[in-house]
C-alpha positions in Angstrom: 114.7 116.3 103.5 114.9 113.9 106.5 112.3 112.3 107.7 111.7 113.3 112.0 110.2 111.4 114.8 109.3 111.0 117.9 111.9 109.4 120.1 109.2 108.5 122.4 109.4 104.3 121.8 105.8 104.0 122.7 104.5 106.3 119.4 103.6 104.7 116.5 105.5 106.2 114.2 108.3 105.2 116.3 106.9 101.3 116.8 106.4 100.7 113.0 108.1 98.5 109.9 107.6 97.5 106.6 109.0 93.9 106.1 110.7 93.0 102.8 108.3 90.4 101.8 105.3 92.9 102.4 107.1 95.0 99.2 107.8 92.0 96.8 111.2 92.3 95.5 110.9 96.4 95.2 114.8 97.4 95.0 116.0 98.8 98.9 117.2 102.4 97.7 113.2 102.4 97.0 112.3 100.6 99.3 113.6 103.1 101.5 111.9 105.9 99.9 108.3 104.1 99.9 109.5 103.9 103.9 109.8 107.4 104.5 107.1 108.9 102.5 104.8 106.7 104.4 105.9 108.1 107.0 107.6 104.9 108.6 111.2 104.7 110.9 111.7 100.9 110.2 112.4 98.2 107.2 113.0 94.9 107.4 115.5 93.7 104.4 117.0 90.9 102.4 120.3 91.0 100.4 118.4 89.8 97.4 114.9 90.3 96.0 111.6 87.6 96.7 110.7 84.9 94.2 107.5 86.0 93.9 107.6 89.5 92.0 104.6 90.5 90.7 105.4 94.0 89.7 108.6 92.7 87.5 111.0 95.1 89.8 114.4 94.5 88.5 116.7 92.1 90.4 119.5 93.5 93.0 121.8 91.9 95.1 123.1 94.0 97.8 125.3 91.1 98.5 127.0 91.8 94.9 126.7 95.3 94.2 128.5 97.2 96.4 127.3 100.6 94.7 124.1 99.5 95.6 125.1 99.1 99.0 126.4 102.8 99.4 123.1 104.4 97.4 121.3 102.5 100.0 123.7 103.0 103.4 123.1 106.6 101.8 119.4 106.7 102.0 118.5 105.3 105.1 120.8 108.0 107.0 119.4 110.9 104.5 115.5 109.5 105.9 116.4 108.6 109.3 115.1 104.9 108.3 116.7 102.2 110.4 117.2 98.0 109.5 115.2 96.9 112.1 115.5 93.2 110.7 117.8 91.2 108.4 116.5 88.1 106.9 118.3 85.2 105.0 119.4 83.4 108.0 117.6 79.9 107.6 119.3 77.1 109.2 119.8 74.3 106.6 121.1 70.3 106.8 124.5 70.4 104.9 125.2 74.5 105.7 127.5 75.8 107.6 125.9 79.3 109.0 129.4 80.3 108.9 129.8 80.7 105.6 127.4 83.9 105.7 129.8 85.6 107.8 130.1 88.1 104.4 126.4 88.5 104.7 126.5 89.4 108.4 129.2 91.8 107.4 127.0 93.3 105.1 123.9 94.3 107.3 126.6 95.9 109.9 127.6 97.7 107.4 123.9 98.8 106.5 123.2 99.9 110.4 121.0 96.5 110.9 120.3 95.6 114.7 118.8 92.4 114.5 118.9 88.8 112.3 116.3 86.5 111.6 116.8 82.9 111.7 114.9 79.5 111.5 115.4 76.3 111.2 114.7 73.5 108.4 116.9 71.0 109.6 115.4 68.3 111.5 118.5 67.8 113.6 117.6 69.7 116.8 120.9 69.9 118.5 123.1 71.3 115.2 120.0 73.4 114.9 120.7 74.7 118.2 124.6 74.9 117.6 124.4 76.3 114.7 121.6 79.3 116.2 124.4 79.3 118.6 127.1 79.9 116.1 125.1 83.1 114.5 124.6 84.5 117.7 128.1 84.6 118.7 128.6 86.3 115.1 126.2 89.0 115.3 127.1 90.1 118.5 130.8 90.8 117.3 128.8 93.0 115.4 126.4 94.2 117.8 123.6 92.5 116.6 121.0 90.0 118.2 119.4 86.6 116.4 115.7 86.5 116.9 114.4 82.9 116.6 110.9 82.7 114.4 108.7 79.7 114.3 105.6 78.5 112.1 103.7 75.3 111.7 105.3 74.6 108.0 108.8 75.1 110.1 111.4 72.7 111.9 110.8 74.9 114.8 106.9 74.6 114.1 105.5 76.6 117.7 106.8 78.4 120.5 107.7 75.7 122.9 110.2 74.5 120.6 111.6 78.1 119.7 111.8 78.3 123.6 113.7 75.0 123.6 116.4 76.7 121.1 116.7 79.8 123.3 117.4 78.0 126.4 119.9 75.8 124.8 121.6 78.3 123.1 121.9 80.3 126.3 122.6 83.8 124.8 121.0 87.1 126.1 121.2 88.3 122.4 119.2 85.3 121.4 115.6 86.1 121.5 112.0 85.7 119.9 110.1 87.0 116.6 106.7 86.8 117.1 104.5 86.6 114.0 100.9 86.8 114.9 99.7 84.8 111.6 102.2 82.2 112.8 101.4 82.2 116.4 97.7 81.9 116.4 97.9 79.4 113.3 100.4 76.8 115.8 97.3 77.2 117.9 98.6 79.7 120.7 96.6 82.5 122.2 97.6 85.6 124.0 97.9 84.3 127.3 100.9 82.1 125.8 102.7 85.8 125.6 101.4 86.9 129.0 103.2 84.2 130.6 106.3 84.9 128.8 109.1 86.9 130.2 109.1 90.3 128.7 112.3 90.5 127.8 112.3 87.5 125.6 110.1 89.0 122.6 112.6 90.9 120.8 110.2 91.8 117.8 106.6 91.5 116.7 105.6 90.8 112.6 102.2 91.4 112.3 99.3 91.3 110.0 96.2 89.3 110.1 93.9 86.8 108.6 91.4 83.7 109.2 91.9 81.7 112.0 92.5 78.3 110.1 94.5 78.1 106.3 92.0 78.6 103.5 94.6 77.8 100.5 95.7 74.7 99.2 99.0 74.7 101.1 100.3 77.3 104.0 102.7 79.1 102.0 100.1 80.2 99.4 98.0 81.1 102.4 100.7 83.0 103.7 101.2 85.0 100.9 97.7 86.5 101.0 97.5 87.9 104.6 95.2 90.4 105.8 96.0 94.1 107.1 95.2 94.6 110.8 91.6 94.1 111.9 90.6 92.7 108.4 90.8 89.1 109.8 90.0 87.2 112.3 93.2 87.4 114.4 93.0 88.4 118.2 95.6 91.4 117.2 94.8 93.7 120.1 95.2 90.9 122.7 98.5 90.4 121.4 99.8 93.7 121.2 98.5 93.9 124.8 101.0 91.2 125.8 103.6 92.3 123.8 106.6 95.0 125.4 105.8 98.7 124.6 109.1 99.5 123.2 109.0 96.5 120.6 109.7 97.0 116.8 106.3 96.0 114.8 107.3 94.8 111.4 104.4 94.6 109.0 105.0 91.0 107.5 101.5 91.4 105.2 102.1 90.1 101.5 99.2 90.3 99.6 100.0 88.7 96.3 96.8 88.0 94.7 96.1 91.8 95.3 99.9 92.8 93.8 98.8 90.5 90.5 95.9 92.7 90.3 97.7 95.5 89.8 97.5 97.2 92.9 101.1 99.0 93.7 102.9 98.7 96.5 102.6 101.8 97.6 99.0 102.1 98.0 99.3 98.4 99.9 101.6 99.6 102.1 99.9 103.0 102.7 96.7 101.2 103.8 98.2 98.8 106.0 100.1 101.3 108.0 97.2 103.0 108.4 95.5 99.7 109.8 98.3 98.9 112.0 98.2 102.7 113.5 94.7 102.6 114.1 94.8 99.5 116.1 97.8 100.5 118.2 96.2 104.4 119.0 93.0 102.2 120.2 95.2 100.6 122.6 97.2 103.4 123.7 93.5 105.1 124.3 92.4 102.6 126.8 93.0 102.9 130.4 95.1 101.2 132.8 91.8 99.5 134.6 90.1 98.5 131.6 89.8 95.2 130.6 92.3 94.4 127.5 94.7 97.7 128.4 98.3 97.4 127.2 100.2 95.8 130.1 103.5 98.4 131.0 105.5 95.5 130.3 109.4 96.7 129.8 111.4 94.7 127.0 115.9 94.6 127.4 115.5 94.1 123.8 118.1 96.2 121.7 117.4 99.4 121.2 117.3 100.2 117.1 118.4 103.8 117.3 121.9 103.3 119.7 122.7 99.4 119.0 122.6 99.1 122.7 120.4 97.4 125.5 
């Protein structure tokens, strides 16, 4: 049966996602399953599995199977599950984003409302043309580009995703705002509150130490935290951060996954995290101190496609 829920944005159940990397190459028709008997609206997806694949899920390609496309166009409509985020869009030195017009094509065709994108070219102004460029070519297909950043990235903080967005110029080009990633470029909170609202598009959360405790920052950020585990300032952040933004719960936790603990039971206990920490918030008053600003986000609406 389909999954309900609330169409009030500011409920959990309404707020929350499960990113692709948090599942480790687990196949999207189950993926989308997992979704909705955890009792989750959102995914976030890739046409392909992860590298790292500790559970030895057999490979797909979405971008090459297009049965597997249909079984899984077929499932999210049957659970109510929407793509909140589509990922693969890295901006490379030699690659013309172009080329993945097919790719684009094929989140459209899955119901996806927003891209991911980055940068690992070190040439600022084709990174900005060519952020440019896939914003032009999602919104043909009534999509937005959300720009992430992370020290171990050419766009390593928010001042230079900022940079990007004003040079590019777009309305439909906004921010992804990963709280490991944002606290770890050595930002705080009141970095958001500043912030137009209507710039954070979506939030990726999980949490962790303050400062890298493995050997280099990917490793580290394959073994994040689930909310309020760590030592991340998570409420402050939510606090700053739009009431009616997606929350995609970016929280890979390989060395746990090699131990043999399934995804499911992973995934279970971080949503649970993640919904206690957002009920907290939406328990504390308007006058207290840390309440959850009524700050009003443009950002695209997952359900409609529309602003």
């Amino acid at each position: 049966m389909p999954q309900t829920h609330s169409t009030n944005p500011a409920t959990t159940a309404d707020r929350l996602g499960i990113e692709f990397q948090t599942v480790f190459g687990l196949p999207p028709v189950e993926f989308v399953h997992l979704a909705a008997d955890l009792g989750c609206r959102y995914i976030g997806l890739a046409l392909t599995g992860t590298p790292d694949n500790p559970h030895h899920y057999p490979p797909y390609s979405l971008r090459e199977d297009p049965a597997l496309r249909h079984r899984t166009r077929t499932a999210l409509t049957r659970n109510d599950i929407s793509v909140s985020l589509g990922e693969g869009f890295v901006i490379r030195a030699g690659r013309d984003i172009r080329d993945s017009a097919t790719d684009l094509d094929i989140f459209a065709e899955l119901g996806c409302t927003r891209l991911a994108t980055t940068s690992m070219d070190t040439d600022h102004q084709r990174t900005v043309d060519q952020i440019g460029q896939l914003t032009d070519m999602a919104a043909t297909r009534d999509m937005q580009v959300v720009v992430e950043f992370a020290p171990s990235l050419t766009i390593p903080d928010l001042p230079a995703a900022l940079s990007i967005i004003t040079a590019v110029a777009r309305p439909d080009c906004r921010l992804l705002i990963d709280t490991l990633h944002f606290i770890r470029a050595g930002h705080h909170p009141a970095d958001l509150a500043a912030l137009d609202p209507t710039l954070i598009a979506y939030l990726q959360l999980s949490d962790h130490t303050l400062h890298q405790q493995a050997a280099t920052y990917r490793e580290d950020t394959l073994n994040r935290l689930p909310p309020s585990d760590g030592e991340l300032p998570l409420s402050a952040i939510l606090d700053t951060t739009p009431t009616d933004t997606v929350i995609g719960l970016e929280i890979p936790m390989l060395t746990r996954a090699r131990n043999g603990e399934t995804i499911h039971d992973t995934t279970r206990y971080c949503l649970t995290a993640a919904r206690t920490l957002l009920e907290h918030g939406a328990l504390r008053q308007p006058g207290d101190p840390g309440a959850r600003c009524d700050r009003r986000s443009s950002a695209q609406d997952s359900r409609t496609g529309k602003d």
